[in-house]
N, C-alpha and C positions, 0 to 999 in steps of 0.2 A: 620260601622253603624253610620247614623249622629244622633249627638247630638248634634246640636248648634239650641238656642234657639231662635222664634223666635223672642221674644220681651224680651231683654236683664236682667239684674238684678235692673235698671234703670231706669223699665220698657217704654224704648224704641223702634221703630221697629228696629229689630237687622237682615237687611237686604241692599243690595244695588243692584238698578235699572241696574247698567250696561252700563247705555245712557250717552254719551256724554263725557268731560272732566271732571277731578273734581272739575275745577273751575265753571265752569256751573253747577254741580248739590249743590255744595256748598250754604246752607243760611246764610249769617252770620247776619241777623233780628235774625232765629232760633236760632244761636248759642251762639249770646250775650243776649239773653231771658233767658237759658236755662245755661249759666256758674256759678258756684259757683260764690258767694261775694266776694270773695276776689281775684278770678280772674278776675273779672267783673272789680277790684278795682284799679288792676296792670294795665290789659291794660287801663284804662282810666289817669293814672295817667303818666304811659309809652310815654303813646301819647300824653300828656299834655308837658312833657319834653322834646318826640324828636321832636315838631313841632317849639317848641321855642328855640332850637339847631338851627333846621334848618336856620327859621328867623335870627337867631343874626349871621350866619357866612353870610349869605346874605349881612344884614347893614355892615355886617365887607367889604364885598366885591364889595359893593356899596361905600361907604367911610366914615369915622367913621367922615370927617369934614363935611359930611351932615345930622349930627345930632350936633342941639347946646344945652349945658349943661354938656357934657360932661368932666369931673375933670381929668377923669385918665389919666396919662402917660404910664403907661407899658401894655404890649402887652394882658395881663394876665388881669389887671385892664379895660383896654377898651371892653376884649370880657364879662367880668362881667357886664359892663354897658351896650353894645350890647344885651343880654340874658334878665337882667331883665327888660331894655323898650320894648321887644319884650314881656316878659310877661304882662305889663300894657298896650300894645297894645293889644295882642290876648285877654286878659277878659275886654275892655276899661274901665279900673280904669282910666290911663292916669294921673298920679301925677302930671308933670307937669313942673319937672329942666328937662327934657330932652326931643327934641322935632324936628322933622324934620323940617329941612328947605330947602333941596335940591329936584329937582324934582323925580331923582331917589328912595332914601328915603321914601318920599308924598307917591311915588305910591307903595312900597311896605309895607308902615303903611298902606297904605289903602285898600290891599289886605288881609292883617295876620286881619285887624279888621273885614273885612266882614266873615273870614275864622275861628273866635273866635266866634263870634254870631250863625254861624253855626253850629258848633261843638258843643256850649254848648244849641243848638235847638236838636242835635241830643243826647244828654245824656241825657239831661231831659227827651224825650219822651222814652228811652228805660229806665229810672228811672221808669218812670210812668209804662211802660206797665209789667216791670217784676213788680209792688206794684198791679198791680191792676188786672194780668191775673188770673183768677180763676182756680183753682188746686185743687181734689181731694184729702185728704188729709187722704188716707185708706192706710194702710198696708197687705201684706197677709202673711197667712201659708206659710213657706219654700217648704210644701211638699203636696200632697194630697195623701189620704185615701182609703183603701179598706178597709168598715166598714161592722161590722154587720146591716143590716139594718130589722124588717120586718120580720125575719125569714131567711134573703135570705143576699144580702150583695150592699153597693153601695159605689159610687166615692163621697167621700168629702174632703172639704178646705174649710177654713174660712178667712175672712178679718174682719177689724175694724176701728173703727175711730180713729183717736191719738188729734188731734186736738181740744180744747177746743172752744166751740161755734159753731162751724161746722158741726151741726149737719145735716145729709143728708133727704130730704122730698122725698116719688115716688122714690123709687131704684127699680132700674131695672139689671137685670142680664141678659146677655146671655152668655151661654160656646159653643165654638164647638168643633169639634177635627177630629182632621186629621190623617189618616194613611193608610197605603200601603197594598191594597188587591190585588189578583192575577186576572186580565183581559184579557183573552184570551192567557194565560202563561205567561204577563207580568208583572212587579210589578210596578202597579201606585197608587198616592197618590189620594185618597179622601177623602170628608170633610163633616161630620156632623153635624147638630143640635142635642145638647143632652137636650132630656125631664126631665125639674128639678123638686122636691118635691115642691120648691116654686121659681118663679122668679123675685118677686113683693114685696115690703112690705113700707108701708105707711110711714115711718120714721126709720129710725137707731142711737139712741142713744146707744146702743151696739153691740155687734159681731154678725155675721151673718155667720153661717154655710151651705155651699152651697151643697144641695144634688141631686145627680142623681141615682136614683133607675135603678143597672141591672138586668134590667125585660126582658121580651120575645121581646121589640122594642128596648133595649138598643143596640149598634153594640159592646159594651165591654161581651156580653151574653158568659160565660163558658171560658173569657180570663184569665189565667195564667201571671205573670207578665214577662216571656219568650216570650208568646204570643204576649206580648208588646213592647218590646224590639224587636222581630222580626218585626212586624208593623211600627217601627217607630213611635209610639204614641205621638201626645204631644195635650195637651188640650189650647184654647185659649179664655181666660177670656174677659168679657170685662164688666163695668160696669156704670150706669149713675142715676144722680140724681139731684135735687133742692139743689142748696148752698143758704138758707136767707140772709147771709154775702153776696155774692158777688150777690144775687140777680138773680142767672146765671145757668145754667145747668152746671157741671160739669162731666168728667168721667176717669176713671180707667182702668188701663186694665194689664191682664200680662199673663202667660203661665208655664204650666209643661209639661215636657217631661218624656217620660217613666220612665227613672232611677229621678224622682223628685217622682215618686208613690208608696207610702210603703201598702206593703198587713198586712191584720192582724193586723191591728192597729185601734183602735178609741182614738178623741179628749179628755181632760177632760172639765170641765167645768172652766170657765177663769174668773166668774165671784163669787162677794162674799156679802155680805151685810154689812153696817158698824157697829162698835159695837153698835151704837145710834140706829140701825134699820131703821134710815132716810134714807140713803144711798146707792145705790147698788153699789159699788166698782168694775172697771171692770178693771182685772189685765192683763193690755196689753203683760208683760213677759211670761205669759203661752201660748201664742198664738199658738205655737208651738210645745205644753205639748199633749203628746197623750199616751198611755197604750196598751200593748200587749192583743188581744183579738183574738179566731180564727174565723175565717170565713169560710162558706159556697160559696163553689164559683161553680157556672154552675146551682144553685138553682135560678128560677126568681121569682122574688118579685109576691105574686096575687095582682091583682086589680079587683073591681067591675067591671063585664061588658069588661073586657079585651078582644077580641076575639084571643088571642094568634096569631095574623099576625105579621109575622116576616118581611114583605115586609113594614114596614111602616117607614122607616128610613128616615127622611129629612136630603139633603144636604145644605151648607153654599146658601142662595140666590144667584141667578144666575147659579149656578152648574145645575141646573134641578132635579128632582127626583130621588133617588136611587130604583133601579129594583131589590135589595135585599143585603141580610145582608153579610159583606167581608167575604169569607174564605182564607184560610191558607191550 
């Protein structure tokens, strides 16, 4: 049974294309964007040092008397002097006791300093763009829900902001989910839109609980969490909204798989007010906090006006219409 998720703990696509080498699919834009700080820190500083390795055994091997100013005698002392005019060359500080004068020399000062402008053209711009890519800055539920909802029961998870100032304008939610119904005795996967209680809300300064009512259009209608686990289920979030801070549209996204969905469990509430009354205090730690409740399962929610079609299930965009509800 697979359980490997699509979009990682990392919330990354936790997939690979298959085309080509992996040097060709490789980004390394994406990858130094997207490295921790302090790996970000090593390789920049790594490369700062083997590049002025490189250089100084160069000058050493070009000849240490086509450099004048040079004091040292011992082998150890000149490659020291080698190294650091190679550093005042690569950032052109250029102190100034030590300085080519041979043509071999010229031309490789004049190579390591065009080769120091460039390098610190290209650190700065990825300085910049990891300070200034706009980023989502929500957290979600470990797990999602089968609540009581209604009388009946539905699929929830929540996310929140963590981030102060950040507050998100126009959030937009879509979920879909994918799983393995039997097609002419075969087992293939398809992919839903699921119809949310709300998928819209004007601003997010706290948590937002995401509900799908299984109703009579639900394709989770009368599923067992067996059921799910046989299907393959995994839900695939995705989220967007107005950052004021970065001025920018940003978005979120992440995914559950079947063993991520607990039955018979609802949320508690994550939020509290401060003692002043000023305040509404929303406690990020409970995010995850939920209570044993039973559920009704195969009971569908009523709605107004429902006309109970069970053929009304949309697929992911581009799939085309579903012709009816999976069975097992």
């Amino acid at each position: 049974m697979a359980t490997r998720k699509i979009i990682d703990p990392n919330l990354k696509m936790n997939n690979d294309t298959g085309f080509g080498t992996n040097a060709e699919r490789y980004s390394i834009y994406h990858n130094m964007l997207t490295l921790p700080r302090w790996r970000l820190a090593t390789v920049i500083f790594g490369f700062y040092i083997l590049i002025n390795l490189l250089f100084a055994m160069i000058y050493l091997a070009v000849g240490m008397d086509q450099l004048q100013g040079v004091i040292a005698t011992t082998p150890w002392g000149k490659f020291k002097e080698a190294f650091f005019f190679s550093t005042e060359t690569f950032t052109t500080v250029g102190y100034g006791r030590v300085n080519p004068t041979g043509g071999g020399a010229n031309l490789v000062a004049a190579i390591e300093s065009m080769s120091g402008l460039l390098s610190f053209a290209i650190a700065t711009g990825l300085m910049y763009g990891r300070f200034s890519r706009p980023h989502a800055f929500l957290i979600f539920s470990q797990n999602a829900l089968i609540s009581p909802y209604k009388g009946a029961a539905a699929l929830m998870f929540r996310f929140a902001p963590y981030k102060d100032n950040h507050t998100l304008t126009d959030v937009q939610i879509r979920v879909n989910i994918g799983l393995k119904v039997a097609v002419d005795g075969t087992a293939e996967y398809r992919y839903y839109d699921l119809d949310l209680e709300r998928s819209r809300v004007e601003s997010l300064p706290m948590n937002w609980t995401v509900v799908h009512p299984i109703d009579a259009k639900s394709p989770l209608m009368g599923f067992s969490w067996e059921d799910m686990q046989a299907a393959d289920v995994e839900l695939y979030v995705l989220i967007r909204g107005f950052d004021d801070i970065y001025s920018n549209l940003v978005q979120a996204r992440t995914s559950y798989t079947f063993n991520e969905i607990i039955f018979n469990r609802k949320f508690v509430p994550m939020y509290r007010e401060s003692k002043d009354g000023r305040t509404t205090i929303l406690e990020l730690h409970k995010l995850d906090d939920s209570v044993e409740v039973p559920v009704q399962i195969g009971v569908a929610v009523s709605h107004p006006g429902s006309d109970g079609d069970l053929n009304k299930n949309r697929e992911i965009t581009g799939m085309g219409p579903s012709s009816s509800i999976p069975q097992y």
